[in-house]
C-alpha positions in Angstrom: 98.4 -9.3 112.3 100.3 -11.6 114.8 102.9 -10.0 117.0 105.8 -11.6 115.7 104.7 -10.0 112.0 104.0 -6.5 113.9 107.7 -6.5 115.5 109.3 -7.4 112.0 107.6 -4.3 110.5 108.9 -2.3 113.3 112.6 -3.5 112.9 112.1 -2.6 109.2 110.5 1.0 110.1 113.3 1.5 112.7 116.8 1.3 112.5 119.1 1.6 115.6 122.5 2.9 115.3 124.6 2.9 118.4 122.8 5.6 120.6 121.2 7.5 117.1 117.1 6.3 115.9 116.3 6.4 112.3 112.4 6.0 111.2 112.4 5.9 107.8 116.2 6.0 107.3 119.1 3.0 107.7 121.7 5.7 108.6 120.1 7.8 111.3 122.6 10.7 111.9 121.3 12.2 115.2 119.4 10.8 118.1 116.2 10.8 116.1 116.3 10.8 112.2 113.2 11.0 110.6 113.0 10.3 106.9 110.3 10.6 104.3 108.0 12.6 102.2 106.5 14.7 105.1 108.4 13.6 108.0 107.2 15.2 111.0 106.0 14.4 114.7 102.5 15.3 115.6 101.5 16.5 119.5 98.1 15.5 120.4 96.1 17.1 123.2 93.4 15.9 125.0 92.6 18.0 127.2 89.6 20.6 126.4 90.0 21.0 123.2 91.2 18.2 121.2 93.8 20.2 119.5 97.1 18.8 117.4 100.0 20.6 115.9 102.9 18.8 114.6 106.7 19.7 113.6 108.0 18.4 110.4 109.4 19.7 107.3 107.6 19.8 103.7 108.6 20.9 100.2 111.9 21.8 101.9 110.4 23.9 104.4 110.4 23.4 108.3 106.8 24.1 109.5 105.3 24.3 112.7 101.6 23.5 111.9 98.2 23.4 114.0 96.8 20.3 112.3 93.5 21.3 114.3 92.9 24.5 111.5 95.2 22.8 108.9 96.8 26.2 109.2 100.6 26.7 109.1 101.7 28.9 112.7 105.6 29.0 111.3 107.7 28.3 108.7 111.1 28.3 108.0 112.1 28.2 104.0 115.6 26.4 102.7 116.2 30.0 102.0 116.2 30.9 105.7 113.2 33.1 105.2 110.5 32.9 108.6 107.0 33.2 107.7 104.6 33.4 110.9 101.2 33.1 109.4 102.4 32.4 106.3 104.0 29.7 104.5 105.6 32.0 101.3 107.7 34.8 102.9 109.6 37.0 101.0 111.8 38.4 103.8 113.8 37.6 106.5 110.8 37.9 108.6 107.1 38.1 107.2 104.4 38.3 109.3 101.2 37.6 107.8 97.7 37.7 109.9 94.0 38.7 109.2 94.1 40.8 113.0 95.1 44.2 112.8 97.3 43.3 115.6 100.0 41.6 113.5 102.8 42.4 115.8 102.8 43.5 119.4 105.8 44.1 121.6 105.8 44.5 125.2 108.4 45.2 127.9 107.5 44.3 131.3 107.5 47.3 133.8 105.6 50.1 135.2 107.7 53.5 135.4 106.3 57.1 134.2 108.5 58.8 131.9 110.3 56.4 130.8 111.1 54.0 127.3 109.1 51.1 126.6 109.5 48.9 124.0 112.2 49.7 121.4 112.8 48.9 117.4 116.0 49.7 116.6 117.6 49.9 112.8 121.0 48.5 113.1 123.5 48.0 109.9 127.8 47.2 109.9 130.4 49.9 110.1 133.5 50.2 107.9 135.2 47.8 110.3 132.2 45.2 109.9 130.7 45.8 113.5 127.1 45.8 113.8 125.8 48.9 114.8 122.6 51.0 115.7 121.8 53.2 113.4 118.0 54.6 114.1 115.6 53.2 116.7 111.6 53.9 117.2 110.6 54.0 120.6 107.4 53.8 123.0 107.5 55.8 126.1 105.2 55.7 129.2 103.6 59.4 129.7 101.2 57.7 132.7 101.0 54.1 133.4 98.1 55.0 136.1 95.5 52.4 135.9 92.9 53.6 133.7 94.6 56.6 132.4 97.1 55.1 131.0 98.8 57.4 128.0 101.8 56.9 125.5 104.4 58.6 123.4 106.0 57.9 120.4 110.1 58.7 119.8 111.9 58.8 116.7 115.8 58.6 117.1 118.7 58.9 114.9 122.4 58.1 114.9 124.8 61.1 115.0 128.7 61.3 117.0 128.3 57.6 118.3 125.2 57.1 119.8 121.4 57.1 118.6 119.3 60.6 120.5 116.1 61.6 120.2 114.9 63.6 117.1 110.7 63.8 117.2 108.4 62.6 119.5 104.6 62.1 119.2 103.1 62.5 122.3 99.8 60.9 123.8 97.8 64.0 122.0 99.1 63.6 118.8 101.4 66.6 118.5 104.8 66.8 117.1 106.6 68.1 120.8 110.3 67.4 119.5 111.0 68.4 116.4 114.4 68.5 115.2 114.3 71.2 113.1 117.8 73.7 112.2 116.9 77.1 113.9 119.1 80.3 113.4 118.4 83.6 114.6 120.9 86.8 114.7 121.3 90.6 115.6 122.6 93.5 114.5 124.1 96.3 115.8 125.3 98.4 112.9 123.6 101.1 111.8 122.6 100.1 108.0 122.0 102.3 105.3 120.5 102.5 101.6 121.7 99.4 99.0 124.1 97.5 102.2 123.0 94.1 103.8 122.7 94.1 107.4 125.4 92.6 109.3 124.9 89.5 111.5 126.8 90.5 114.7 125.7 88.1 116.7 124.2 85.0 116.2 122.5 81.8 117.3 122.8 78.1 116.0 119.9 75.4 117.1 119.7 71.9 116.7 122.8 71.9 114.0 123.1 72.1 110.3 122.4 76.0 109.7 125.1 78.2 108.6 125.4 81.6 109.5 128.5 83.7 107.8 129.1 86.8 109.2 131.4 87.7 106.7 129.0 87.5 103.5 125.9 88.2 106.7 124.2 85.0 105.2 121.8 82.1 106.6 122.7 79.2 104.5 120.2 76.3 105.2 121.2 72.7 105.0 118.5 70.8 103.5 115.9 71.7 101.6 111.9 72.3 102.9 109.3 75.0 103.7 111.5 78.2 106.3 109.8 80.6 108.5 111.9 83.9 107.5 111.6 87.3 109.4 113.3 90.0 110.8 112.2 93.0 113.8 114.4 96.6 113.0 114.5 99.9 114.6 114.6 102.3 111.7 116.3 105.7 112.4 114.5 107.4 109.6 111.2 107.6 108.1 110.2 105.3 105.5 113.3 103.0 105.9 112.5 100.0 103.7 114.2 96.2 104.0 113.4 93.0 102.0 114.5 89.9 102.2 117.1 88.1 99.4 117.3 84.7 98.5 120.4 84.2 97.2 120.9 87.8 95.9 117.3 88.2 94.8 114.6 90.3 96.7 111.5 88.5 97.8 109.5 91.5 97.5 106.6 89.3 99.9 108.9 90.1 102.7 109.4 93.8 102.5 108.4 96.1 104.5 109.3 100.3 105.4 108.7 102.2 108.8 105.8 104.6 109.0 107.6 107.1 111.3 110.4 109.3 111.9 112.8 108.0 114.0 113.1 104.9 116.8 110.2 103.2 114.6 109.7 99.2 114.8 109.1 97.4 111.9 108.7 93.8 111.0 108.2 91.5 108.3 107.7 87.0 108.4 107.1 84.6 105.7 107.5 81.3 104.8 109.3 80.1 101.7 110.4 77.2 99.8 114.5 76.7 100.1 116.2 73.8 98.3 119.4 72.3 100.3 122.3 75.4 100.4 120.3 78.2 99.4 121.1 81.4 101.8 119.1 84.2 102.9 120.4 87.5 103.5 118.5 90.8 104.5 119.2 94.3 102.7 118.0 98.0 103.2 116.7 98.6 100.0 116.3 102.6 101.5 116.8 104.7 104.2 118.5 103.6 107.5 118.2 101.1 110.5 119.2 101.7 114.3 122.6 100.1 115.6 120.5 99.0 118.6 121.1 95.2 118.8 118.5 94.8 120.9 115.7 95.7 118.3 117.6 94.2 115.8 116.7 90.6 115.1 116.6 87.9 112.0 115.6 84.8 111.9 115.1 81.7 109.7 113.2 78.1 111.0 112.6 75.1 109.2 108.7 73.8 109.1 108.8 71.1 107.4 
């Protein structure tokens, strides 16, 4: 093909308008419009590897691809949906990869004790400002050079910012659990057929309700409780139970074996749904008004 024949094919493949190039296209509308069935440019290494990836759109889809593997690194759909690995998301993002190391994040530093790389869950307010509402966390136990170890923390929003709720640490046990705790004392002396009264009282990690007026634990969600109670019984054979809302749980019952000034004790666990309450009676006899032998209790497990 003579030159003059090669530079008219090129006028025809190229059109210049002002400072904007169209290839493929009379009307180019940036400073390079590319036009076609599969427009896209293609980078071609020599160096090691002879390796090629190319940028280009196809089927209405922007794609990043390694022409190399004939493999598709990223794509972006007309819907906005990003594919890495994949060229048929579903979601915003979807990652897809045959490497059980699909996604890694990494934040650059070296400090014991302290966060590493963060997830957080964030959502709009009534007001329409985006805010956080839940977060995952990796925190640095040891970044020591061959003993390096790793928790994981679990946070949740509550009265404007995002706290810690669980943590997993390096050994695998639960260390932060977030679980409602309420534990009272008593130091009325109780007799036959009359629930003992909660005269003092403490409230952990929110949500539990103790009522010294009706003396109930009311729980706020529902799960597995450790219940129990210590007395000081001032007669013998003084026998308390456990009610769940106004019925006895005869598993958690339990009388003194001696005269006077006699400990007793009784634990469980039960099943609660969200609102129940727990109250302790004496079914017989009579407890000590010594507070400080006096305790109840109720935990969520889980």
């Amino acid at each position: 093909m003579s030159k003059q024949n090669e530079l008219a094919q090129l006028a025809d493949a190229v059109t210049v308008d002002g400072s904007n190039v169209g290839i493929g296209t009379s009307s180019p509308t940036s400073l390079l419009h590319l036009h076609g069935t599969y427009p896209k440019i293609t980078l071609n290494d020599e160096t090691g590897v002879d390796r090629a990836f190319s940028v280009g759109t196809n089927n209405e889809t922007f794609t990043i691809r390694n022409e190399t593997s004939s493999s598709d690194g990223l794509t972006i759909s007309n819907a906005n949906l990003v594919g890495i690995g994949t060229s048929s998301g579903t979601a915003p993002l979807e990652i897809s990869n045959s490497s059980a190391n699909s996604l890694r994040l990494h934040r650059a530093f070296a400090t014991n004790s302290a966060s590493s790389a963060t997830i957080r869950f964030a959502g709009d307010d009534s007001a329409g400002n985006v805010t956080d509402y839940a977060e995952i966390r990796s925190y640095t136990e040891n970044v020591a050079n061959g003993s390096e170890a790793g928790a994981l923390l679990f946070g949740t929003r509550s009265s404007g910012s995002v706290t810690e709720r669980m943590r997993i640490d390096s050994s695998g046990r639960v260390t932060k659990p977030y679980h409602p705790y309420a534990s009272a004392s008593s130091s009325s002396v109780t007799s036959t057929n009359n629930i003992i009264p909660l005269n003092a009282y403490n409230v952990y990690n929110g949500g539990m309700n103790i009522d010294n007026t009706n003396q109930r634990f009311t729980v706020p969600i529902a799960g597995h409780y450790v219940i129990g109670y210590h007395h000081l019984s001032e007669v013998n054979g003084t026998d308390l139970i456990v009610r769940k809302n106004g019925s006895n749980i005869n598993g958690l019952r339990t009388q003194a074996q001696v005269s006077s000034n006699g400990n007793f004790s009784a634990q469980g666990i039960l099943a609660l749904a969200a609102n129940d309450y727990i109250d302790f009676r004496v079914h017989w006899g009579r407890t000590h008004g010594n507070a400080s032998y006096n305790s109840m209790y109720v935990y969520l497990i889980g």
